[in-house]
C-alpha positions in Angstrom: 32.9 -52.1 14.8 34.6 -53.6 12.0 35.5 -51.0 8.5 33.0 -52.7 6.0 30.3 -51.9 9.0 31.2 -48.3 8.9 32.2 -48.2 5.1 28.8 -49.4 4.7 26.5 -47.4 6.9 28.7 -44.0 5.2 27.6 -45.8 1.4 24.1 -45.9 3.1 23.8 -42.2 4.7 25.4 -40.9 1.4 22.8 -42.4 -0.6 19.3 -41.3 1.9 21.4 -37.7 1.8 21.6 -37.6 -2.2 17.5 -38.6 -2.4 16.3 -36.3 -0.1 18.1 -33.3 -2.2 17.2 -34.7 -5.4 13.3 -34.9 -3.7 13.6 -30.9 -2.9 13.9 -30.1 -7.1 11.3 -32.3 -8.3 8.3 -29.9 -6.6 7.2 -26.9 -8.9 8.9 -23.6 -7.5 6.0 -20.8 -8.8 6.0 -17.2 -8.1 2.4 -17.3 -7.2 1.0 -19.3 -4.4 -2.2 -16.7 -4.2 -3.8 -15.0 -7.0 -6.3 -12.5 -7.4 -9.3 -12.2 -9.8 -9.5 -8.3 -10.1 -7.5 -5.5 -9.7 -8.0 -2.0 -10.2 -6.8 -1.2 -13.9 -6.1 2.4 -12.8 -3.6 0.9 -9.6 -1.2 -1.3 -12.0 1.8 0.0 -12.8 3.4 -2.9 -14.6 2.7 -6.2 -15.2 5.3 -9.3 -16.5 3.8 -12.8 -18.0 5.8 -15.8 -16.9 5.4 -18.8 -19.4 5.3 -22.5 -18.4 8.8 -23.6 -17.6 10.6 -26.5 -15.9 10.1 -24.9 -12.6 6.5 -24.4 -13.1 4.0 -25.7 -15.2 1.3 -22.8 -15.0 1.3 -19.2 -16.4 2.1 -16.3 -14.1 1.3 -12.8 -14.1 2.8 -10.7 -12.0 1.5 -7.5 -11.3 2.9 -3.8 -10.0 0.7 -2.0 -7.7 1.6 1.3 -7.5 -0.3 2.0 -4.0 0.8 0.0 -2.1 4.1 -0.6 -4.2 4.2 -4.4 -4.4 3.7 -7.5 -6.6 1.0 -9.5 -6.2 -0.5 -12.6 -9.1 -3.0 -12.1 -11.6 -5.3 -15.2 -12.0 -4.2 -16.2 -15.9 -7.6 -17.5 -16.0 -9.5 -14.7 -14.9 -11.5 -11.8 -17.7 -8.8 -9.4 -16.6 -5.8 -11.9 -16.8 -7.3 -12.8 -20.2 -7.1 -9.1 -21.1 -3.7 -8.8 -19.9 -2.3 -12.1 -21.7 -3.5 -10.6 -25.1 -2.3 -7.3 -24.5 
């Protein structure tokens, strides 16, 4: 094969490569893929608000069970995410 064949199929794998990573950051990258209406108020241990950003367009609200000990999302919409965003 000659060099401009090569030089050109490089240009052309270079250029899929950089599209394909630039593709990867334009989808929104949210803590919360499942949320949850209700919780019990007397099973939250801690709770952190996450604003609108450039990597997500939607309020989160993550929330710390105490049993079991883990985070799960607070519907922002929801009476008791309501409560929780004025608080």
């Amino acid at each position: 094969m000659s060099r401009s064949i090569i030089l050109l199929c490089l240009v052309f794998m270079i250029c899929i490569s950089f599209n394909e990573g630039q593709r990867m950051f334009r989808g929104q990258r949210c803590l919360c893929s499942k949320t949850y209406d209700r919780l019990r108020p007397d099973n939250v241990m801690d709770w952190k608000v996450h604003k609108p950003s450039a990597f997500c367009d939607t309020t989160e609200i993550v929330v710390t069970l105490k049993k079991p000990q883990m985070k799960v999302c607070l519907n922002p919409k929801s009476p008791m995410g309501r409560h929780l965003l004025t608080a």
